[in-house]
DOBANU-614118 format. One record per residue (C-alpha): z, x, y; residue in three letters. Coordinates in steps of 0.1 Angstrom, whole numbers, plus 5000, padded with zeros to 4 digits. Each point is the difference from the previous one (the first is absolute). Layout:
ZXYala ...
% end
This chain:
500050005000unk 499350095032unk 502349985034unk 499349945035unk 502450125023unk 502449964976unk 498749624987unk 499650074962unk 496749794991unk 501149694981unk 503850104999unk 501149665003unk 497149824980unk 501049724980unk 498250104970unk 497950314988unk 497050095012unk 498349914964unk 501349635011unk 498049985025unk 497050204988unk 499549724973unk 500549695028unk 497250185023unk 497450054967unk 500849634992unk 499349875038unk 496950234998unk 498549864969unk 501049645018unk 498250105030unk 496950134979unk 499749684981unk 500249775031unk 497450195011unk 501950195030unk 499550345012unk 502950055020unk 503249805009unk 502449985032unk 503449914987unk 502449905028unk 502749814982unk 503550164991unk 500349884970unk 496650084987unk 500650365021unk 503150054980unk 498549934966unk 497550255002unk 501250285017unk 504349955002unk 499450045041unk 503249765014unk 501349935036unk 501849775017unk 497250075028unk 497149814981unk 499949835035unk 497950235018unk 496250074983unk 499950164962unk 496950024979unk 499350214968unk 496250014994unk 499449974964unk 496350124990unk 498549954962unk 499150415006unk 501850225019unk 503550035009unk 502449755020unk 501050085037unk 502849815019unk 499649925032unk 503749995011unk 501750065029unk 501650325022unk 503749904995unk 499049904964unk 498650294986unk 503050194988unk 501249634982unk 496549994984unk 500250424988unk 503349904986unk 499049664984unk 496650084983unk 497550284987unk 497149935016unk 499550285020unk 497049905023unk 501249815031unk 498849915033unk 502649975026unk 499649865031unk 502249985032unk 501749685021unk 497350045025unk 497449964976unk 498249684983unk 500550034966unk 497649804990unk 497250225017unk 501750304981unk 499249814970unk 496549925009unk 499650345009unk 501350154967unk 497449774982unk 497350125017unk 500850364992unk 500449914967unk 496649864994unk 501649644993unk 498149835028unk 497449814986unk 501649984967unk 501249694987unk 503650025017unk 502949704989unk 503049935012unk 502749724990unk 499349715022unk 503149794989unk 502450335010unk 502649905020unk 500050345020unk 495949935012unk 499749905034unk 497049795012unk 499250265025unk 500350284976unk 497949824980unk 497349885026unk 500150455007unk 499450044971unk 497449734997unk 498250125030unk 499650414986unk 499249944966unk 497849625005unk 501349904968unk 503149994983unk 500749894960unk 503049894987unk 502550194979unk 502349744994unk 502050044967unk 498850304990unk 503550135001unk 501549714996unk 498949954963unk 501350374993unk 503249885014unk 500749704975unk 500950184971unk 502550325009unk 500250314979unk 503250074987unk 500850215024unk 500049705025unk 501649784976unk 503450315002unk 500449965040unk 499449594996unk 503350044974unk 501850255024unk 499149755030unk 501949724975unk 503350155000unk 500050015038unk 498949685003unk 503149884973unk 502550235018unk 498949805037unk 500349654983unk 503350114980unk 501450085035unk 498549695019unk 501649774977unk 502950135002unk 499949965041unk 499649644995unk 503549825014unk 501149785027unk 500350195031unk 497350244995unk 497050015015unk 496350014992unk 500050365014unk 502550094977unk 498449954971unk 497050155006unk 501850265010unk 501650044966unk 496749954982unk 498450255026unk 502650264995unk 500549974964unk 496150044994unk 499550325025unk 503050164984unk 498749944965unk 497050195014unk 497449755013unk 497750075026unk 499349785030unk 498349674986unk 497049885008unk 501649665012unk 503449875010unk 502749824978unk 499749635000unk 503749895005unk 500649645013unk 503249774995unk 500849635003unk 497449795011unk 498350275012unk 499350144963unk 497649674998unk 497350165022unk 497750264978unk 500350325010unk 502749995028unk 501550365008unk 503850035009unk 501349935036unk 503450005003unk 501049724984unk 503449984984unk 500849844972unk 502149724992unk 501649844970unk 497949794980unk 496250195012unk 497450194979unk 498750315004unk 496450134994unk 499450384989unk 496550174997unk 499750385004unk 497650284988unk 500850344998unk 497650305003unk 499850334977unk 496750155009unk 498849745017unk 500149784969unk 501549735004unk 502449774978unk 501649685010unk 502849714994unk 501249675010unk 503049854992unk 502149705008unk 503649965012unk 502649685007unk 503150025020unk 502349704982unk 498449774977unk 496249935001unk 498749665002unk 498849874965unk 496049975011unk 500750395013unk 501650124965unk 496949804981unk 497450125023unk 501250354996unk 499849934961unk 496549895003unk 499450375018unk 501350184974unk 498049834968unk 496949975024unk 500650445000unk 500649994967unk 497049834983unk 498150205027unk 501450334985unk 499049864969unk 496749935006unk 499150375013unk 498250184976unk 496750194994unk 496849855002unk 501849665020unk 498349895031unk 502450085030unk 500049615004unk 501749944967unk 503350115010unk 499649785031unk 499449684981unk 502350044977unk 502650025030unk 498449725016unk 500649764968unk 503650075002unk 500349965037unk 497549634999unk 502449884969unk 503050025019unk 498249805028unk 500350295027unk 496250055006unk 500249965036unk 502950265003unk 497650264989unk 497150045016unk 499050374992unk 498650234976unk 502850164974unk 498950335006unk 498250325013unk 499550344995unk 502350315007unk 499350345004unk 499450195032unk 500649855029unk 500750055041unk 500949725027unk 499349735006unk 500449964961unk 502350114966unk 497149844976unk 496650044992unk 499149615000unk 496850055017unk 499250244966unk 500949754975unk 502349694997unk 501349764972unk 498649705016unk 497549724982unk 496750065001unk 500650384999unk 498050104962unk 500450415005unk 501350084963unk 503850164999unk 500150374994unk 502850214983unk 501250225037unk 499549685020unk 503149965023unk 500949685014unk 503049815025unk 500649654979unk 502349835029unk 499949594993unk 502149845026unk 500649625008unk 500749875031unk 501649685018unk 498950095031unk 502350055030unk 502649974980unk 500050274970unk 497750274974unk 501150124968unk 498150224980unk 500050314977unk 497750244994unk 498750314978unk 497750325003unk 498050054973unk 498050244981unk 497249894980unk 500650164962unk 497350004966unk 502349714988unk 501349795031unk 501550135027unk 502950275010unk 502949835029unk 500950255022unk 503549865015unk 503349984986unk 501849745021unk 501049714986unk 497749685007unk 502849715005unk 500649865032unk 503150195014unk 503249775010unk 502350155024unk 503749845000unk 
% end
């Protein structure tokens, strides 16, 4: 390995550089079979996957440019260069400065590369693709193609490499939930508990997730995906808790449920409906299953017990790499009807089935999962009952 000034190349890579070696000749033969000379990946996800580069700076302009021949170069910028040395072993880089467009930089490096004129794609649906980065780009080149799920199919299945940090990412994720249950009393607040789950999860050894907690409490728990603000809570409320935790960037996550005093009966029988709606669902996973299998299966159970209108969602998605705004992969894959892609063994998946009264309460219980040759392997350890706090 090489240093510069000091920054060993790939010293804080997530995985070897054979990893990513045999990610990059999979995109490639992707690329070559779509027809695609060269492709301009932007998101940090898809960054990540091939190359290991991550920042908390994926605001400002990133590109790798991928070519079927030749190697990759990233364009990345001044105050991220050192993070890139340190993160990947690519060695090629264009780096450009605060006073420059970056997106001319990139124009210009395909140029000098020969790539103008070639058949150049780039993920339209990325999140991290402007319109007027795209209309630049649209403008120099005349036409752009599209290179959408290119690396999103390699993504779907994870080596077993990825499959280790998704496991490590699970015990953070138990030790946060362990501790935010545990916060759950009268007098405390919202804050607290998330607080406890945040704590417990960093000091486990999680990194920062690629989206919030959702805590909520009382009537406020009724509303999907309510954050905590500051409420304190009283004898007699629930409590909803959903976190992920980070090792790598993978991500694992967990929701469980929580009653101060004693639950109303529709609450106790609703939450039992969650857990044997997760249950079939877990039974359902296996090899060779369309990814909308497991859905139905949860869907029976919840349209028996006559709570179809308190779930109004798919029961899963995808886990893996992630950054803000997200923890899951959903826009990869998701356990949802209509969906027919045939389960994998190294599939990873976030079952969380939750009903809802709403505005006045959610319970719900969830699991991450690894796709196995037989069925599938649950990540967590925490219990799945509903806990009751005296």
């Amino acid at each position: 390995m090489t240093a510069t000034y000091g920054v060993v190349q790939g010293q804080e890579s997530a995985f070897p550089k054979a990893e990513y070696d045999a990610r990059v000749a999979k995109a490639r033969a992707g690329l070559a079979e779509a027809g695609i000379d060269v492709m301009i990946v932007t998101g940090p996800e898809n960054i990540f996957y091939l190359t290991g580069q991550q920042t908390p700076g994926y605001y400002t302009f990133q590109a790798l440019l991928l070519p079927v021949d030749g190697d990759p170069v990233f364009v990345v910028r001044q105050l991220e260069f050192f993070n890139f040395t340190a993160n990947t072993y690519i060695t090629d880089a264009v780096i450009y400065q605060d006073t420059d467009d970056p997106v001319r930089v990139l124009m210009s490096l395909i140029e000098a590369k020969g790539l103008k004129g070639k058949r150049v794609a780039i993920d339209k649906r990325g999140w991290f693709l402007p319109i007027a980065t795209y209309e630049t780009l649209i403008a120099a080149l005349g036409t752009v193609h599209d290179a959408a799920g290119v690396v999103e199919k390699l993504r779907m299945v994870k080596s077993p490499l990825e499959v280790e940090k998704l496991a490590i990412a699970a015990t953070y994720v138990d030790a946060g939930l362990r501790a935010g249950l545990a916060a759950v009393r009268a007098g405390n607040t919202e804050n607290d508990i998330v607080a406890a789950m945040m704590g417990a999860a960093i000091e486990a050894g999680s990194e920062y997730m690629g989206m919030e907690p959702l805590v909520s409490s009382g009537p406020r728990s009724g509303v999907p995906h309510g954050t905590w603000k500051r409420r304190e809570l009283q004898a007699g409320d629930p409590a909803f808790l959903e976190m992920a935790a980070v090792h790598d960037r993978y991500h694992a996550a967990l929701m469980r449920s929580a009653w101060i005093g004693t639950p109303p009966a529709e609450a106790l029988d609703m939450m039992k409906v969650c857990q044997e709606a997760l249950a079939v669902s877990l039974d359902a996973i296996k090899p060779g299953v369309a990814c909308e299998v497991p859905h139905i299966a949860c869907q029976k159970v919840i349209d028996a017990a006559g709570y179809t209108d308190n779930f109004r969602k798919r029961l899963g998605y995808s886990v893996g790499i992630s950054f803000a705004p997200d923890w899951g992969e959903g826009g990869i894959l998701s356990l949802n009807a209509g969906v027919k892609t045939e389960l994998q063994p190294g599939m990873t998946f976030h079952l969380p089935p939750a009903l809802r009264i709403y505005g006045r309460f959610t319970v719900g219980v969830s699991e991450t999962i690894v796709v196995t040759e037989t069925g599938c392997r649950v990540l967590g350890t925490l219990d799945r009952a509903l806990v009751q706090i005296a």
